[in-house]
C-alpha positions as CSV (number, residue, x, y, z in Angstrom):
1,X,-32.2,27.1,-52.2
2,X,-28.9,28.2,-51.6
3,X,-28.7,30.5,-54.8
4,X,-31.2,32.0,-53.3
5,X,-30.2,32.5,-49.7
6,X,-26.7,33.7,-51.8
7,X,-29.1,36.3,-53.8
8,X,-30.3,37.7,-50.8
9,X,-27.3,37.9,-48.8
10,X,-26.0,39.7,-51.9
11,X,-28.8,41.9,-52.5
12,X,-28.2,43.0,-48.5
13,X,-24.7,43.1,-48.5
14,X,-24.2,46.9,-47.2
15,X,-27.6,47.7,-45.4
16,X,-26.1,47.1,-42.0
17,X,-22.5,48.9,-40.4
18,X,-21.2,47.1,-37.6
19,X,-19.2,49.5,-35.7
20,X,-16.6,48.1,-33.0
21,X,-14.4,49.7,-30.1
22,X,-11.6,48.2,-28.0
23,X,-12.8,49.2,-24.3
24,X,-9.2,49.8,-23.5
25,X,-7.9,52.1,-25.9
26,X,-11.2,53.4,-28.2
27,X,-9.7,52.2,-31.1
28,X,-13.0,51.4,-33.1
29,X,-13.1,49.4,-36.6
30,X,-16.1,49.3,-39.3
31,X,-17.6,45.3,-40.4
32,X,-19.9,44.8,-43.0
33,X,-20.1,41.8,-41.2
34,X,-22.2,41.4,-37.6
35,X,-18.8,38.7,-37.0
36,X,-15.3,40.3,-37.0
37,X,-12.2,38.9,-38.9
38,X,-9.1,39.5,-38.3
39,X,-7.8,40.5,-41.3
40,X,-10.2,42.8,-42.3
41,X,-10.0,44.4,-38.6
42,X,-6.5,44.7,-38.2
43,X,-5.6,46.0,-41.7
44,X,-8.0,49.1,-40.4
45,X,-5.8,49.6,-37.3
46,X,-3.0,52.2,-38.5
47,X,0.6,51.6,-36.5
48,X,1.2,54.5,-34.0
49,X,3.9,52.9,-32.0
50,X,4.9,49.9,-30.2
51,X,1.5,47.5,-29.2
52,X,-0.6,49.2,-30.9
53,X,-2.1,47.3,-33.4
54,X,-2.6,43.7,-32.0
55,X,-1.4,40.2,-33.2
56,X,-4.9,39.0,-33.5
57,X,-8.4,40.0,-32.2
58,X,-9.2,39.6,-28.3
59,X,-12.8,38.9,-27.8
60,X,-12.9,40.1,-24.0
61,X,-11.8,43.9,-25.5
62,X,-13.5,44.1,-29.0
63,X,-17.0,44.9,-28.2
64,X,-20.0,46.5,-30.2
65,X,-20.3,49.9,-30.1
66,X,-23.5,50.4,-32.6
67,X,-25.3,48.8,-35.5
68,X,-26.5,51.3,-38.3
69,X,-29.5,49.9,-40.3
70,X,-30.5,51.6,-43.5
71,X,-32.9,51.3,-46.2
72,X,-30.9,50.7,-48.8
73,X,-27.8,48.6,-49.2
74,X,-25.9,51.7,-51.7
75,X,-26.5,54.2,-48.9
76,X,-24.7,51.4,-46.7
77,X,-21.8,51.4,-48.9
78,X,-21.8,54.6,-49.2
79,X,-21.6,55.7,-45.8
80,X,-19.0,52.9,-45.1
81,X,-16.5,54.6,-47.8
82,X,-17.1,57.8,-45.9
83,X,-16.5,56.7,-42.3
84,X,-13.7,55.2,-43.9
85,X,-12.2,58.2,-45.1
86,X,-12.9,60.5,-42.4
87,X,-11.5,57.7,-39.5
88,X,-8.0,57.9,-41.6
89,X,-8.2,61.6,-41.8
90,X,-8.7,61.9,-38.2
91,X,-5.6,59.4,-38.0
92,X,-3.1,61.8,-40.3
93,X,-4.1,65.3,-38.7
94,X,-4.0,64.1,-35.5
95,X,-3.1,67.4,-33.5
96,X,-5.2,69.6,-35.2
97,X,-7.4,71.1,-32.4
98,X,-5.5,70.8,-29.5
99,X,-7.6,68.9,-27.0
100,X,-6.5,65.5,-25.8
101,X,-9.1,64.3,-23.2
102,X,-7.4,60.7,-23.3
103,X,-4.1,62.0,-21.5
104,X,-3.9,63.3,-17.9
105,X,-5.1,66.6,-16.4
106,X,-1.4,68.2,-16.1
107,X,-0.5,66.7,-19.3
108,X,-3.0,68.6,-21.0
109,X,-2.4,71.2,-19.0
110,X,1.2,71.6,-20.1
111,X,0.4,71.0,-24.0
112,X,-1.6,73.3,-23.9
113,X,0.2,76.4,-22.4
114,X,3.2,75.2,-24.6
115,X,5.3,74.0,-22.0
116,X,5.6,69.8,-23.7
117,X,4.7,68.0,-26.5
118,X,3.1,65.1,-26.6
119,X,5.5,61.9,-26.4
120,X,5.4,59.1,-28.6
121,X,3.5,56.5,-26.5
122,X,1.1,59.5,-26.0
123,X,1.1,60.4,-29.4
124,X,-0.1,56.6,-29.9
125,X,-3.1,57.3,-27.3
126,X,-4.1,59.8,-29.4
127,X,-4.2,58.5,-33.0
128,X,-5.6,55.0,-31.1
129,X,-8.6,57.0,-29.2
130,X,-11.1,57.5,-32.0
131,X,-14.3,56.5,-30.3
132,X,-15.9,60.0,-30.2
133,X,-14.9,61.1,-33.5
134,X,-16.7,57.8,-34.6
135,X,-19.7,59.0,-33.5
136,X,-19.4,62.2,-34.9
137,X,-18.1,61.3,-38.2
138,X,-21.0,59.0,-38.4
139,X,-24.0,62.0,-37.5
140,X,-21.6,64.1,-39.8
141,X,-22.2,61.3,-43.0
142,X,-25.8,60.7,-41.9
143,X,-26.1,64.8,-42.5
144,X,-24.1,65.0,-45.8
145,X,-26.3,61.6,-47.4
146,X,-29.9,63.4,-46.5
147,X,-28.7,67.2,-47.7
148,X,-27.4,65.5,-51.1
149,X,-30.3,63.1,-51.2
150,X,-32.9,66.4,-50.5
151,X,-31.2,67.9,-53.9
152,X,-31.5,65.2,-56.4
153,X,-34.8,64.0,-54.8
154,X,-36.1,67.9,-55.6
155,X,-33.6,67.6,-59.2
156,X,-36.1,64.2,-60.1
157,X,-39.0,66.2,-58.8
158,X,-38.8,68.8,-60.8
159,X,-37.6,67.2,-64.3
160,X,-40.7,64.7,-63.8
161,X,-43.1,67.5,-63.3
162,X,-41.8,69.5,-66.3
163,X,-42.2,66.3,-68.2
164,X,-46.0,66.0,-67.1
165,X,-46.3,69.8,-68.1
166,X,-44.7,69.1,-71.4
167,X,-47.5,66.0,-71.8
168,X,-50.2,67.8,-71.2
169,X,-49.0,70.4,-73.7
170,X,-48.8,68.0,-76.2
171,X,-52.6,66.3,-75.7
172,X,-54.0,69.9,-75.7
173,X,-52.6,70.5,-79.0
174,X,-53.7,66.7,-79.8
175,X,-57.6,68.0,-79.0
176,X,-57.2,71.2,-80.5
177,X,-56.1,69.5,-84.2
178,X,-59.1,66.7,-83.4
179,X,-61.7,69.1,-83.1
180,X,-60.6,71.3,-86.4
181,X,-61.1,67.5,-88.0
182,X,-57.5,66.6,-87.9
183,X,-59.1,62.8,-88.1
184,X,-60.8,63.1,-90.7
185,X,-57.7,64.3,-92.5
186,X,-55.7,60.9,-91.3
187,X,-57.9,58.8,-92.5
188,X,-58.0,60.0,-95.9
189,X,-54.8,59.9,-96.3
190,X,-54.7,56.4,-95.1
191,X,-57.4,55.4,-97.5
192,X,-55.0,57.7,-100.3
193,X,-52.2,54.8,-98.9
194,X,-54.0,52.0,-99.2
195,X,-55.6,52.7,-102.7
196,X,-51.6,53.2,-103.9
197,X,-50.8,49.8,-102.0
198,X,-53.6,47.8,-104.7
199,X,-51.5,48.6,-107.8
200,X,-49.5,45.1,-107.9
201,X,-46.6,46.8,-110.4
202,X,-45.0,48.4,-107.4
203,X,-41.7,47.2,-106.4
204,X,-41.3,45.5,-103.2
205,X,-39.2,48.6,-101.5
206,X,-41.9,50.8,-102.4
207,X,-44.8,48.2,-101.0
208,X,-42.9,47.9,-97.8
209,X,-42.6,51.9,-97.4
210,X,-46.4,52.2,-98.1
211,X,-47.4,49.9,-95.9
212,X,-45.3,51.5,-92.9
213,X,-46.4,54.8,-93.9
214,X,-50.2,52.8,-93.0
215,X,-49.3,51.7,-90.0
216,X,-48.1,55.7,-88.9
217,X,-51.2,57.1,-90.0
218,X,-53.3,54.2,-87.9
219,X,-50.8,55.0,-85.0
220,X,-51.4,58.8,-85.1
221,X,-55.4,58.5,-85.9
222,X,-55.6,56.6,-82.6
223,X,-53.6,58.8,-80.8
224,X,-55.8,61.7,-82.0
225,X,-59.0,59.8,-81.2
226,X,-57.6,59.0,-77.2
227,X,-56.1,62.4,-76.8
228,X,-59.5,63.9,-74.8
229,X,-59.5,60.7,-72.3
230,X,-55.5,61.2,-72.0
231,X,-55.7,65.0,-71.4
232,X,-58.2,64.8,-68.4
233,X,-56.5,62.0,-67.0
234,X,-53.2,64.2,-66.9
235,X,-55.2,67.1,-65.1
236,X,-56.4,64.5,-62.5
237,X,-52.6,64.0,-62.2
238,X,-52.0,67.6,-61.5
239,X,-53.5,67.7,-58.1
240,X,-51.4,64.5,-56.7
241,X,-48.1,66.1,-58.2
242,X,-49.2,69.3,-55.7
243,X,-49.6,67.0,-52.9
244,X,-46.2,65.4,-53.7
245,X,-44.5,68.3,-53.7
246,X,-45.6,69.7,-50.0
247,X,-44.8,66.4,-48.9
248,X,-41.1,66.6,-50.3
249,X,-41.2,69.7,-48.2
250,X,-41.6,68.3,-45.1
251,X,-45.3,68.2,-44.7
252,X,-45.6,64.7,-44.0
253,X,-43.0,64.5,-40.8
254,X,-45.3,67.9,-39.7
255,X,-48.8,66.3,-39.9
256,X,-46.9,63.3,-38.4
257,X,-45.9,65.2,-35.0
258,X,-49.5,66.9,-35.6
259,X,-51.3,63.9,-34.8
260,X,-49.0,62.6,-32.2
261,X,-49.7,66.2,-30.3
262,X,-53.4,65.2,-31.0
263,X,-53.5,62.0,-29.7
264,X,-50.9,62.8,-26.4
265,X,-53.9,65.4,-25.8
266,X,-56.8,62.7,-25.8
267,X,-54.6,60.6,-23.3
268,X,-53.1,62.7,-21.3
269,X,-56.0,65.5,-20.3
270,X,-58.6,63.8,-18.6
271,X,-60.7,67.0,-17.9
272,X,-61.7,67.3,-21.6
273,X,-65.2,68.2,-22.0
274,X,-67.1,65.6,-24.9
275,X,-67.7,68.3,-27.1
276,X,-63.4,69.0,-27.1
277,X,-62.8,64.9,-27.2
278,X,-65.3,65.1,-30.2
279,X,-62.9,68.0,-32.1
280,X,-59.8,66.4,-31.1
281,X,-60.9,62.7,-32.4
282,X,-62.4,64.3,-35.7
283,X,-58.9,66.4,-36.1
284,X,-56.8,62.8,-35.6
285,X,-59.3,61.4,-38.7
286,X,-58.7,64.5,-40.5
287,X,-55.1,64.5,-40.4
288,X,-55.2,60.6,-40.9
289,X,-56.7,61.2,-44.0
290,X,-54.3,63.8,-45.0
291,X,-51.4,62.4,-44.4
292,X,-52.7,59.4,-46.7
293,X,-53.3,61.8,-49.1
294,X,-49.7,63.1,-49.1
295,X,-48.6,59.5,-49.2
296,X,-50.3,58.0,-52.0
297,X,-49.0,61.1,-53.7
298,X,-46.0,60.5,-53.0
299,X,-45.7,57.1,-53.5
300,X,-47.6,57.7,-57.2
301,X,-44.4,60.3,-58.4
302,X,-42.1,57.8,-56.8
303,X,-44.0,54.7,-59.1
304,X,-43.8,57.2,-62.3
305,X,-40.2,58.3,-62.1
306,X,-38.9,54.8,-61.6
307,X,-40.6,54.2,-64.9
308,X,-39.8,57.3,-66.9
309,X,-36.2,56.2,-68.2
310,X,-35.7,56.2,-72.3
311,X,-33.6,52.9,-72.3
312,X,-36.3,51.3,-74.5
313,X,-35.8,54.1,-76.8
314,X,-31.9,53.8,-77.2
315,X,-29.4,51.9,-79.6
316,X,-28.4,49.1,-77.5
317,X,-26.4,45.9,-78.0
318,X,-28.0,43.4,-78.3
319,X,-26.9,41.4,-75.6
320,X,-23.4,41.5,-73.3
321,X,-22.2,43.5,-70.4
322,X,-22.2,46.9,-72.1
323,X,-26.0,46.3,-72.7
324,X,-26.1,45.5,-69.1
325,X,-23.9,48.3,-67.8
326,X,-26.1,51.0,-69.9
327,X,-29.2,49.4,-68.5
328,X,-28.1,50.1,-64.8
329,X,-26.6,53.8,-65.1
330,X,-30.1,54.7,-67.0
331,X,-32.4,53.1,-64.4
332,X,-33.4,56.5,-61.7
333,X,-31.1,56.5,-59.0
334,X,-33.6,56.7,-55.5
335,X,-31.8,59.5,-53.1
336,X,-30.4,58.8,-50.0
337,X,-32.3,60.1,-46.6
338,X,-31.8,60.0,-43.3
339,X,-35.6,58.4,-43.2
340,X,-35.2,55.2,-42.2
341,X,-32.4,54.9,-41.0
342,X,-32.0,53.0,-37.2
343,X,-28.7,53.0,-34.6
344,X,-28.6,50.7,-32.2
345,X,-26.1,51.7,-29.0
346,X,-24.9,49.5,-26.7
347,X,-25.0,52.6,-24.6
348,X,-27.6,55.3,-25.5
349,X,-25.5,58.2,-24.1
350,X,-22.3,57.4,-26.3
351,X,-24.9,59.5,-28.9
352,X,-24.0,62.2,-26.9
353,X,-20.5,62.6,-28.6
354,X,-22.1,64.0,-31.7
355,X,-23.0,67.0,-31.5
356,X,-26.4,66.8,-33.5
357,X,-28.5,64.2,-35.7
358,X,-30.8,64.5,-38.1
359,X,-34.4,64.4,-37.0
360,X,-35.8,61.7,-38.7
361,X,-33.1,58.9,-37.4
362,X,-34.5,56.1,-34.7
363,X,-31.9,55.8,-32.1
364,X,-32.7,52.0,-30.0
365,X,-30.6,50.1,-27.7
366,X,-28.9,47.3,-28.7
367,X,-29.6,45.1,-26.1
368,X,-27.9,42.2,-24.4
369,X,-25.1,41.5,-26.6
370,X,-21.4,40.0,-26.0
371,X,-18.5,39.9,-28.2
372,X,-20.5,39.8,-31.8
373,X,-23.6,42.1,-32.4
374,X,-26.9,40.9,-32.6
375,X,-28.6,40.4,-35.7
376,X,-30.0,44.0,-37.0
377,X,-33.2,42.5,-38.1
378,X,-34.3,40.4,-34.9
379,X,-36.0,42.8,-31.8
380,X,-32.9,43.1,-28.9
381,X,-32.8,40.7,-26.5
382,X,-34.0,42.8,-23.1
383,X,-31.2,42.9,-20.4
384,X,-32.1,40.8,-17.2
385,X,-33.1,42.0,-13.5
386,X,-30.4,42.8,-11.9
387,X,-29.5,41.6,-8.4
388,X,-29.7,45.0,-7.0
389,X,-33.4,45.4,-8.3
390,X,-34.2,42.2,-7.1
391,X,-32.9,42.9,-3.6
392,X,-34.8,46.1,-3.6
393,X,-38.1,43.8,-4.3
394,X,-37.3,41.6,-1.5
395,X,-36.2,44.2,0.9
396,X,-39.9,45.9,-0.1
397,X,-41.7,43.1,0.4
398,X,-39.7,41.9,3.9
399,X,-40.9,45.5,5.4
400,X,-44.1,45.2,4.4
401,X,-44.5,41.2,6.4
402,X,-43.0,43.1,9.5
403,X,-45.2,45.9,9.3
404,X,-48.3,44.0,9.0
405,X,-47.0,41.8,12.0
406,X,-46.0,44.7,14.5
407,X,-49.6,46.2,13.9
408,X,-51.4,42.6,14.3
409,X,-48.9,42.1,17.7
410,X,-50.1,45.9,18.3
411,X,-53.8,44.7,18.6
412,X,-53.3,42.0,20.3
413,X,-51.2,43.3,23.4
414,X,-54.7,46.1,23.5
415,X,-57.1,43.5,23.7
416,X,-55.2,41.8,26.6
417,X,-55.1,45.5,28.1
């Protein structure tokens, strides 16, 4: 049981950034970890004067800034190396646009007309403010990993299909020799082989040779004999490589917003004749079915290049790490994408920092949270009603009591009239 849980933890170990800022200074730190230690925390901290990197972690001013979920635990890793980078970059080239929103107004002001420099406790402001370059380093990464991941995805692609061309080469050539009687022709020379095999004064080299060569000819008469069923099963194929490829194009997210229009439309517009709710409803199923379509596709070239590596055909060891190590660098790497990937914000607008994200990330809240981030993989704990809301209720409901008494004191003071 616990190798297990340990197999798992392993397996995940990446999938989730914990991203951290101090809500007095913006220093922010990166945790594989949903826990921070101090350690690992403070050795990210870079010294930039007096009190700026602390003894030890305060739980009131460490507080979670976002969670980053992706699908898989190398484009996790990946990303954290990145942020890493680009947070220490931003750290040694402090000054090199200008702006320093953290200091005051005249400070600025005098900075940037040339009349001061910045001191060295404001220097130390500087270097420790790296909230909003978080956020834009991380849209930045996010950006880089599905523009690299688009080129190898289309670099597979496009190897795989040239393999499937190459195939289907080969079986039509395979038919072409079976109907000139290219059979035929095997097995006589495998009854030739076998004939040769009977004379018992043959030395044992020679027997063994023979009886391979036997084994060939079987091997190729077969393949002959199955090439037809191969050869139309590999034009079937043709159709669902097609579909894969539009939907490495982007056709899936389009049908995607397609049916969301679609649907909006049946909910939203009320004065929609039956004859128009009919078209709309039968234009939802059609584009249901076609995105399907494009799916299975996909999923079908996904299945066959995760399959098509040679390892079986190569030298190996026969057992040790380098057998191991050769095993892992030949098996298809999957490309990163930004499709799938989920940020939680412990404020929604701090999103705003960056000045664009790729389409296909979900942003959430993160919910109620404290000093440690909630786990990734459970739904956020809602925030509750606040007093103010509550009071609003009351306050509602108090004026409605009065009003329905003044009117009821109204009727009564007419009837005594």
């Amino acid at each position: 049981m616990a190798a297990t849980k340990a197999a798992r933890k392993a397996a995940e170990h990446g999938r989730h950034i914990f991203i951290y800022n101090n809500i007095r200074t913006n220093q922010t730190v990166y945790s594989l970890q949903r826990s921070l230690n101090n350690h690992s925390v403070i050795s990210q901290l870079p010294y930039a004067g007096k009190k700026t990197v602390p003894a030890k972690l305060r739980k009131d001013v460490w507080r979670p800034l976002a969670t980053v979920t992706f699908p898989l635990a190398a484009q996790g890793l990946s990303a954290y190396r990145r942020l890493r980078e680009f947070r220490k970059l931003h750290e040694l080239h402090w000054d090199n646009n200008g702006e320093y929103p953290m200091l005051p107004v005249e400070t600025q002001k005098k900075i940037k007309e040339g009349k001061a420099a910045p001191t060295k406790k404001e220097k130390g402001k500087i270097i420790m403010d790296q909230k909003a370059n978080t956020v834009a380093d991380l849209a930045a990464v996010l950006k880089m990993q599905d523009e690299e991941g688009g080129k190898i995805a289309a670099g597979q692609f496009e190897s795989g299909r040239r393999k499937h061309r190459n195939e289907v080469k080969q079986l039509e050539e395979a038919v072409e020799e079976l109907q000139k009687g290219g059979a035929e022709r095997i097995k006589a020379k495998i009854a030739t082989t076998e004939a040769q095999l009977q004379d018992g004064s043959l030395p044992d080299g020679q027997v063994k040779t023979l009886r391979k060569r036997v084994l060939q000819l079987h091997f190729q008469k077969n393949k002959l004999l199955g090439a037809e069923e191969a050869l139309e099963r590999k034009r079937s194929e043709e159709k669902l490589w097609e579909l894969a490829d539009k939907a490495r194009t982007g056709a899936i997210g389009k049908l995607r917003q397609e049916i969301l229009d679609a649907q909006d439309s049946l909910e939203t517009e009320k004065n929609l004749s039956e004859g128009g709710r009919a078209r709309l409803e039968q234009l939802v199923e059609e584009l249901s079915k076609e995105l399907d379509e494009l799916r299975e596709a996909r999923d079908f070239v996904m299945t066959r290049q995760a399959g098509s590596t040679d390892v079986g055909k190569m030298q190996l060891p026969k057992y040790g790490r380098l057998r191991k190590r050769i095993q892992e660098l030949n098996v298809p790497r999957q490309p990163f994408s930004a499709e799938g990937v989920k940020i939680r914000w412990a404020d929604l607008l701090d999103a705003e920092y960056a000045e664009s994200w790729p389409t296909t990330i979900q942003h959430e809240e993160l919910g109620l949270t404290r000093h440690t981030a909630p786990d990734p993989d459970m739904p956020p704990t809602a925030w509750p009603k606040t007093f103010e809301q509550e009071d609003v209720n009351a306050t509602g409901e108090g004026e409605e009591d009065v009003a329905e008494e003044a009117e009821s004191s109204t009727g009564k003071v007419a009837a005594t009239a």
